[in-house]
N, C-alpha and C positions, 0 to 999 in steps of 0.2 A: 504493500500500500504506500509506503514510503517512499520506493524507487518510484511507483507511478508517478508520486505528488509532485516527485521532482522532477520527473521528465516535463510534467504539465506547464510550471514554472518555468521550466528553461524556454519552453514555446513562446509562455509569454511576455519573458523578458526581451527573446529575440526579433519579436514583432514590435513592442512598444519600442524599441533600441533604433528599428529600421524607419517606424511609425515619426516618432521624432525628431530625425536625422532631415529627413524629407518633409518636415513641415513646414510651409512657408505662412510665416507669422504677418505679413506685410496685409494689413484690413486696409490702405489706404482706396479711395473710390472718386475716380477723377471725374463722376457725375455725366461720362455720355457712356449712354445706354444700347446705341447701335439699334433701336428700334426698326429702323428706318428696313432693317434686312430680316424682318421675321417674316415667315409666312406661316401661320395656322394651317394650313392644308398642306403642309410641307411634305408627312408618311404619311397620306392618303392609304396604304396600300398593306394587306395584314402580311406580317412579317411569317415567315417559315418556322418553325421547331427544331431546335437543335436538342435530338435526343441524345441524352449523357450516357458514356459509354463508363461501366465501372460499377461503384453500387447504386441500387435503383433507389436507397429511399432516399436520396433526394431530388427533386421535381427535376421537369425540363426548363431549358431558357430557350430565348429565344436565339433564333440566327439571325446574328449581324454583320458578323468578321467576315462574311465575304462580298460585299459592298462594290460597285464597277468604280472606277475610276472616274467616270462623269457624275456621279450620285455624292461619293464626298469632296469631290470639285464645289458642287452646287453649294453643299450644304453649308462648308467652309466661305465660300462667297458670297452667296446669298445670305445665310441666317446667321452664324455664329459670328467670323470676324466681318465682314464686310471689308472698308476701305480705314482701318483701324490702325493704328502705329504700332511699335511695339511695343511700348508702357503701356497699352489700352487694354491689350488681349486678355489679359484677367477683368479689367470691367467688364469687355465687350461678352467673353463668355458666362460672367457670371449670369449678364442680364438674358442672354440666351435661354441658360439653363432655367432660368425664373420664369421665362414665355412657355417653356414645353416642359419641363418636368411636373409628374403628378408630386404634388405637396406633402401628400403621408399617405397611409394606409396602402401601401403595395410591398408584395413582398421578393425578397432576390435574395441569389447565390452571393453570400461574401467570399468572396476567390480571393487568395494570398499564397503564395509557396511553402505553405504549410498547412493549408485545410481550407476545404471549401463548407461553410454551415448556411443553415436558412435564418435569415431574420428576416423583421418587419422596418419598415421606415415609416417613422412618426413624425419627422422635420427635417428640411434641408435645409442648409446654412451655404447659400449660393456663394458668397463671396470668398469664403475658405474652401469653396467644393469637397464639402461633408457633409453627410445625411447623421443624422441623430436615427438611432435603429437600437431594437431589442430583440432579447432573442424566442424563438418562435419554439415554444414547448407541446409535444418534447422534442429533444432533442434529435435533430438531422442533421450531420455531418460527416464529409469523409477527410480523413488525416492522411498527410502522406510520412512515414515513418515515426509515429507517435499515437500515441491515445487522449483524446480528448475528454473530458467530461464535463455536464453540464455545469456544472461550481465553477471550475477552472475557464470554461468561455464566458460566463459573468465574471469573473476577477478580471478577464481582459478587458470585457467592456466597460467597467468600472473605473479601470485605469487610462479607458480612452476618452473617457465622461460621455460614453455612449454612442459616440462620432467615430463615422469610419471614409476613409476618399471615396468618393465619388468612382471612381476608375476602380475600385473593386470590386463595385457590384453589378450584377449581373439580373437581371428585370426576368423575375419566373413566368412562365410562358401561360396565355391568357386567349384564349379562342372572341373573346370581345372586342379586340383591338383597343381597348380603354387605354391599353400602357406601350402603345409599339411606337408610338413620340417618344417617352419616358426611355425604351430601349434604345431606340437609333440617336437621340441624344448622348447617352450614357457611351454609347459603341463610337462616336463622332467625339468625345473628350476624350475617350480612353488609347483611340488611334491618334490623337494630335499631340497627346503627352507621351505617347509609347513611340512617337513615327516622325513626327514635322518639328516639336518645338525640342530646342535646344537651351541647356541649363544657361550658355553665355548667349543668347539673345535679350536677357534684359539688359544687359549693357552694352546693346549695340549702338554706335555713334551714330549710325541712319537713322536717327528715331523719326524723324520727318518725312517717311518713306511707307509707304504704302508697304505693310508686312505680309498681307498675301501675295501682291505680286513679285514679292524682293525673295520670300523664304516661303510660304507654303506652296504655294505651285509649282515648282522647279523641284522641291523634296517632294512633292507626290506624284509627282512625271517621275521623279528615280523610283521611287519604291512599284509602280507600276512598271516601269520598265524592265527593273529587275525581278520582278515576279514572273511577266510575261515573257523571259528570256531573252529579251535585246539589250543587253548589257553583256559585253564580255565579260567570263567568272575572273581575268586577272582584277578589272578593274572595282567588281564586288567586293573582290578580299581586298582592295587597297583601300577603298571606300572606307566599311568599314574598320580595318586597321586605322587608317588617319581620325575618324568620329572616335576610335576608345582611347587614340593617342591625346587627343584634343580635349575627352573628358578627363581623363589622370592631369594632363598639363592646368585645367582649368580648376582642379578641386588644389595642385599643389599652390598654385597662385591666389586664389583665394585662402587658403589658409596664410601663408607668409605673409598676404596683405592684411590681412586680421589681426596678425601679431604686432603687427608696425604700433609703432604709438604715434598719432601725429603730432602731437608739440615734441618729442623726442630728436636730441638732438647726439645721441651714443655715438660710440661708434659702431656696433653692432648695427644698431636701427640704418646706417650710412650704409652698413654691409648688405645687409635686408635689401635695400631699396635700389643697387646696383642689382642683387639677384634677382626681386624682382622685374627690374625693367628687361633685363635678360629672356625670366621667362614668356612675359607679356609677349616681346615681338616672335619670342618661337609659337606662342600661342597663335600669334596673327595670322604667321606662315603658315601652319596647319589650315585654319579657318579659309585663307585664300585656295589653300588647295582644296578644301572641302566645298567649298564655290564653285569655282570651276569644273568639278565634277558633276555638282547637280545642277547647275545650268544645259539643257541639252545642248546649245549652240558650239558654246566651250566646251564641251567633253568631247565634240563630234570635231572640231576645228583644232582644239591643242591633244586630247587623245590624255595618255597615262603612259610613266615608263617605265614601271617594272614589267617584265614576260608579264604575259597573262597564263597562269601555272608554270609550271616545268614541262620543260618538251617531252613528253610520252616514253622518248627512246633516246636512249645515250650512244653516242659516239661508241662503235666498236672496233674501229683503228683497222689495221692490215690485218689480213689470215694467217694465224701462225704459220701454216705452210707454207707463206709468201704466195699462194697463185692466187688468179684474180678468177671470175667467175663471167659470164654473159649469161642474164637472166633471160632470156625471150617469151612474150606476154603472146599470150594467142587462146581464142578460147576453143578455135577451131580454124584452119588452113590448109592450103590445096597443093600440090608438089608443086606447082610452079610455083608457087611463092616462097616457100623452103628453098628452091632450085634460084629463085634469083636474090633471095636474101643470103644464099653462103655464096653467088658469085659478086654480089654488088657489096657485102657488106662484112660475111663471116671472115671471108677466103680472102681478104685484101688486107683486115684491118684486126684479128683477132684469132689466125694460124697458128701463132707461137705456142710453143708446147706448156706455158705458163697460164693460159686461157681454157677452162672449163665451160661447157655448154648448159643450163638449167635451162628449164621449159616451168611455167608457170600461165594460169587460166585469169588471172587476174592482176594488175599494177602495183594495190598495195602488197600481194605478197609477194611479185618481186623486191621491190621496194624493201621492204624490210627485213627482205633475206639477204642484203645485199651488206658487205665488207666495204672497208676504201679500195677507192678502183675498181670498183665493178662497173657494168655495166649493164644499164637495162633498154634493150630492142623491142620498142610496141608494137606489133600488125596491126594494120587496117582492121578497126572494129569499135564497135561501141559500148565501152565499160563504164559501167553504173559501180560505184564505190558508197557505203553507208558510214567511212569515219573519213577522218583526219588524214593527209599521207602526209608524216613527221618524214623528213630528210634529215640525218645527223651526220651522215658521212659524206665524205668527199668523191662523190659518183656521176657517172653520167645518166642521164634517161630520154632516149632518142624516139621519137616515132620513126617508122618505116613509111615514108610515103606525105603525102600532103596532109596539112593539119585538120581539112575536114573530112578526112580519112581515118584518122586515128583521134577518138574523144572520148575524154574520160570524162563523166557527171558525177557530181555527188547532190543525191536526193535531199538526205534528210537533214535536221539542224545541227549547228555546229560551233563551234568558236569561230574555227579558220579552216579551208581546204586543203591547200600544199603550206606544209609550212617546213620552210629551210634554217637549217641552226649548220650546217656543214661549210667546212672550208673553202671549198672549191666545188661547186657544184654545179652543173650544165643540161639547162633539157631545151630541147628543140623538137621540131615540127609536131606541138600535140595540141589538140583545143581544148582547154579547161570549161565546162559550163556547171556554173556555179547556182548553187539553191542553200537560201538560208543561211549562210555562212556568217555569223556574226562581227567577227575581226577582216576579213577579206576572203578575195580568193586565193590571192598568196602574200605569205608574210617573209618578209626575209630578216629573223630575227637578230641573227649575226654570221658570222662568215660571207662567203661569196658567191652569187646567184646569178650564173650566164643565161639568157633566156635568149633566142634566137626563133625567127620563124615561128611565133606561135600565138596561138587566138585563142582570147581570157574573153569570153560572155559572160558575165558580172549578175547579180538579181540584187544583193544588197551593198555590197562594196568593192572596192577595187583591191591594187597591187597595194600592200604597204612596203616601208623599208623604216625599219628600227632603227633604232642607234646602234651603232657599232656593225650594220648590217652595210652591205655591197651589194648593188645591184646594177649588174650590166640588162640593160634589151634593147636589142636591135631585129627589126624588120620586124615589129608584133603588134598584133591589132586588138585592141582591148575598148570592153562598150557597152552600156547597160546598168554601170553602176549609180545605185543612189545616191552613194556620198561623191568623193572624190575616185578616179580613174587610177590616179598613183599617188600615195599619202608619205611625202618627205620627211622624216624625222630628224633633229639635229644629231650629230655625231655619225650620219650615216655619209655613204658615198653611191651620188646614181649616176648610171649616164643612159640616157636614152638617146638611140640614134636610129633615124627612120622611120619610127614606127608612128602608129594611129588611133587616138585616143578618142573618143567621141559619143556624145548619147548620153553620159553620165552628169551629176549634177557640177560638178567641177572638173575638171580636164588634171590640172595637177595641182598637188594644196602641199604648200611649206608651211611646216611645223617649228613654233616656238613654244618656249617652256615659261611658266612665269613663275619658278621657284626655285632657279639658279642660273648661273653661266654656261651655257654648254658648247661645247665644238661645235659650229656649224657644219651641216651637211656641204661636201663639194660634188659639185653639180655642172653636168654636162647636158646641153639638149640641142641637139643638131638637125637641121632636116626632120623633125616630127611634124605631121599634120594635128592642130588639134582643135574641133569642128562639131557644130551642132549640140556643144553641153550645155546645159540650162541655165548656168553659172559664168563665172570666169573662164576663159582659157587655161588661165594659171594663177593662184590666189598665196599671197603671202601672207600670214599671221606674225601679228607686231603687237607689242603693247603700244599703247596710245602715247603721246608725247608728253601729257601730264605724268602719265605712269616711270617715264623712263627721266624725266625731268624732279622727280621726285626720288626714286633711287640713289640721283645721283646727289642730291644734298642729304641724303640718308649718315648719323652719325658712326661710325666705325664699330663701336662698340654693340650696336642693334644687330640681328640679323639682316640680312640682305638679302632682297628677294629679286632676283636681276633674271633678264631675259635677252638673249644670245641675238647679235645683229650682227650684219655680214660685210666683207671683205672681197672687194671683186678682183678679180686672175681673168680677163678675156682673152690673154693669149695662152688657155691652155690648151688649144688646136693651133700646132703651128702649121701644120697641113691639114687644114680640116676636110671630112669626108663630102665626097659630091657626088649629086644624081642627079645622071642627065634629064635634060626635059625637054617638051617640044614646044614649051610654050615658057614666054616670061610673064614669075610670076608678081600681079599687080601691088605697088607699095604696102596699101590698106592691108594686106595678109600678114606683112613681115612687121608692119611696126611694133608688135607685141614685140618681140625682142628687143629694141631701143628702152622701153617704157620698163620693163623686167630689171634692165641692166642701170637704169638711171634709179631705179627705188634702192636697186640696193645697194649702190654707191650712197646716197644720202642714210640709207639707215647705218652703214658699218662708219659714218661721220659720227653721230653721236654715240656708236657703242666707242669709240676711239677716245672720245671725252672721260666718258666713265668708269673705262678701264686707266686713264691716268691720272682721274679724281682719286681712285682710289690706292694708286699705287702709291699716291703724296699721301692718303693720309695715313700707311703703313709706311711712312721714312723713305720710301724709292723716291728721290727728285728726278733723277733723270733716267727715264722709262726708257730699254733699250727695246730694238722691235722683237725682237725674239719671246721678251715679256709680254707682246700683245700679238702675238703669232694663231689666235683663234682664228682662223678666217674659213671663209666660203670661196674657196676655190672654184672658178664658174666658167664657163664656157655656150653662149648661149647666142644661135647665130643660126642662119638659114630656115627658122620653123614658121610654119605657115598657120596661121589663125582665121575660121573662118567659121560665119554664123555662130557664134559662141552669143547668148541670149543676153549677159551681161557687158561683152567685151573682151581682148585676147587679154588682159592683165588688170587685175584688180588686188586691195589687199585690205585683208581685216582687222579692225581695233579693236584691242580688249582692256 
């Protein structure tokens, strides 16, 4: 009886411990009521039953947790915040909940991580978002690793003076629809405190700012996005990671600032208050990035740089036996094509006694049977693939024949289709057609990617190239993507030469980062046609000039949130590549190149400031170049732009 009493005790000391922690004691009521956005016939409509799975005596509730994304759009716009700031949202929602909650006499699931029990509500106390509740005898509840008993949840209620959040109770399911306001209410605060608001939004400096359109709509586009699966899973888990990094930074900051004394003039307090400024701007820097993420424009335009997971398959280097292997894909073939594949292609270039022959019915299993140095031979055919083909090794993968000859589809959803992590890697004449692929059709996350002769049909995105990634393509025709056709990242290296970008919403999009300095991408693009995208031709992402003019009087001792501008090389074709033509073509096509090469002269002008703002105020007076040797090595000449919807060259502020 004793051990029980004491288990009971320790429940409720760890609920009142967590209960208090999370109190917000702030009654203050700045008098607007947000009337103007209720509508009484707001849940017209009887809600569903969500039967509880587990023990049966206690009732059903209702379903609400699965709500569309237009429903608490509305609800959040129209009824609860409206056009409110953010010091308001506690007014705005108390007076909400005062318009739709039943006042007393209903009864709900108290849900905690430690037990769900039935009470009654006899008063709501709008402005603390606490119901006054007692408990419903006898006694209904289920515990999760503990026993409950009725004395023991009246000592807790007793110690809560009968108030429990709002956000824990659950409205017990009612065939009258008298209480399915009172539930969709309750499920609309319990999602805004679990999902959109953020503990450092009251002290956000935009208080003069419209807080649904600044911060709840952008976080409930991610959380639907991310439920829905258009979010790559790398940039979920970085999401995430950066929100519990943001909340540790933001609980250690407030504490330290609590300890401060203000008229203190110690030296301690002096030390405090260095550490804190410290923390504050890494807080910031979290918060920007957590910005940028849930804005869809900015996630879609600057992207994420960590991998999106780990690559599937690791690098497995040379065969200990030293011999190399030729995979040849075929699901089915005729002796003449056996008969002219070993004289056009076995028999000239893969004789040597070090060369083994594999047959395989499918791409990815050649692919992943493959060592460094293999090689993989596709036949004429049409292969449907259901994952991912990870490239980690340094291989070749060649069609046999013309590219719409040999095409590989991948049907179903995905992160990325081809994705390259390998050193040296080369595939030609094969047409990729792309479905659902969330990151692209091909990624080339690091090492190097020769693409030659081959046609990318896109449905949601295009080529990307990583940082640290190489990407050669010459003579390939890519078209159909939604975002960008080819997505530049800083620290990578592309050259596109000849080929044909078109159809997509942007032709090609350079990537800046707004949360450090980073190598810029060098960049080649010669002779490409790039024609009919809905967008730009070619779209460069920049922070704005307040942004970079504010960096650059940023104190040394803050953190520094700098974004990478570029450095022009146009002689890096001293022989640039040519194709003949029968026709000259008219200025209006070429000038995109002039207008390309003149932006980013002027942007790599003010990174050039800022990189020797800051080298003076680390003690370097005299900045040698090798100190500011980041550059964008470019080469950008001969390409032709046409019917592009917005223009052959535009570039975005953030």
């Amino acid at each position: 009886m004793a051990l029980g009493w004491r288990c009971n005790m320790e429940v409720v000391t760890t609920y009142l411990i967590k209960l208090f922690q999370n109190d917000d004691e702030d009654d203050d009521d700045d008098g607007d009521s947000g009337t103007a956005y209720f509508n009484p016939d707001m849940a017209g409509t009887r809600l569903q039953r969500a039967e509880r799975i587990g023990d049966a005596s206690l009732p059903d509730t209702f379903q609400t947790n699965e709500l569309l994304y237009y429903e608490r759009f509305k609800a959040y716009q129209d009824y609860m915040l409206g056009d409110c700031k953010t010091s308001e949202v506690k007014a705005f929602t108390a007076d909400y909940l005062e318009k739709v909650l039943e006042p007393c006499d209903w009864q709900a699931q108290w849900c905690t991580d430690v037990f769900d029990v039935l009470v009654e509500v006899v008063d709501v106390n709008y402005k603390e978002l606490k119901a006054q509740v007692k408990l419903v005898v006898p006694l209904q509840c289920e515990t999760r690793g503990c026993e409950l008993t009725e004395e023991a949840m009246n000592t807790l209620l007793e110690a809560t003076l009968q108030k429990v959040p709002l956000q824990e109770l659950r409205v017990v399911f009612d065939e009258s629809g008298d209480f399915d306001q009172t539930a969709l209410a309750l499920e609309h605060l319990r999602f805004f405190y679990k999902h959109i608001w953020r503990q450092w939004d009251d002290e956000d400096e935009d208080d003069d700012f419209d807080y649904f359109v600044r911060c709840v709509e952008p976080r409930l586009r991610l959380f639907y996005d991310i439920l829905e699966d258009r979010v790559p899973a790398g940039l979920v888990a970085e999401y995430y990671s950066l929100l519990a990094r943001c909340s540790q930074k933001f609980q250690e900051f407030s504490s330290l600032r609590n300890g401060i004394s203000s008229d203190s003039e110690s030296e301690l307090d002096n030390v405090s208050m260095v550490e804190g400024l410290r923390m504050y701007e890494q807080m910031e820097a979290l918060k920007r990035k957590l910005r940028i993420m849930e804005n869809p424009l900015l996630r879609y335009v600057l992207g994420y740089k960590v991998n999106s997971g780990q690559q599937s398959c690791r690098a497995k280097g040379p065969r200990a036996s030293g011999g190399r292997v030729v995979h040849v894909v075929s699901v089915s073939t005729t002796v003449s094509q056996l008969q002219s594949l070993m004289a056009d292609k076995l028999g000239p270039k893969f004789s040597g006694e070090e060369f083994e022959v594999q047959f395989h019915s499918e791409p990815l299993l050649a692919v992943s049977a493959c060592y460094e140095g293999d090689v993989v031979i596709i036949l004429p055919g049409h292969y449907n693939v259901t994952s991912s083909i990870s490239i980690p090794d340094s291989i070749s993968v060649e069609g046999f024949g013309l590219p719409d000859e040999v095409v590989i589809e991948k049907k179903n959803k995905g992160d990325s289709f081809v994705e390259s992590t390998g050193a040296d890697v080369k595939i030609s004449n094969v047409k990729f057609i792309q479905h659902d692929a969330i990151e692209g059709i091909l990624c080339v996350r690091q090492g190097k990617l020769e693409m030659e002769n081959c046609v990318l049909q896109c449905e949601t995105t295009g080529v990307i190239v990583r940082t640290s990634g190489h990407l050669t393509m010459n003579m390939c025709d890519l078209y159909g993507s939604k975002g960008a056709g080819v997505e530049i990242y800083p620290g990578s290296v592309c050259s596109m030469v000849g080929n044909g970008i078109h159809h997509c919403k942007e032709g090609i999009l350079i990537k800046d980062f707004a949360d450090e300095l980073d190598t810029m991408p060098k960049i080649t693009m010669v002779n490409n046609v790039i024609h009919n995208n809905e967008g730009y031709g070619v779209i460069l992402v920049k922070p704005s000039d307040a942004q970079l003019d504010k960096e650059e009087g940023k104190d040394e001792m803050k953190l520094q949130v700098d974004v990478p501008v570029i450095v022009v090389d146009d002689c890096s074709l001293k022989e640039p590549v040519s194709y003949s033509s029968c026709y000259v073509v008219p200025p209006e096509f070429t000038e995109g190149n002039d207008a390309i090469k003149r932006e980013l002269v002027a942007t790599s002008a003010k990174k050039q400031r800022l990189q020797k703002s800051r080298l003076k105020e680390l003690g370097v007076t005299q900045a040698d170049d090798n100190l500011l040797s980041q550059e964008m090595f470019v080469s950008i000449q001969d390409n032709q732009f046409r019917r592009n919807g917005m223009g052959s060259f535009g570039t975005f502020l953030y």
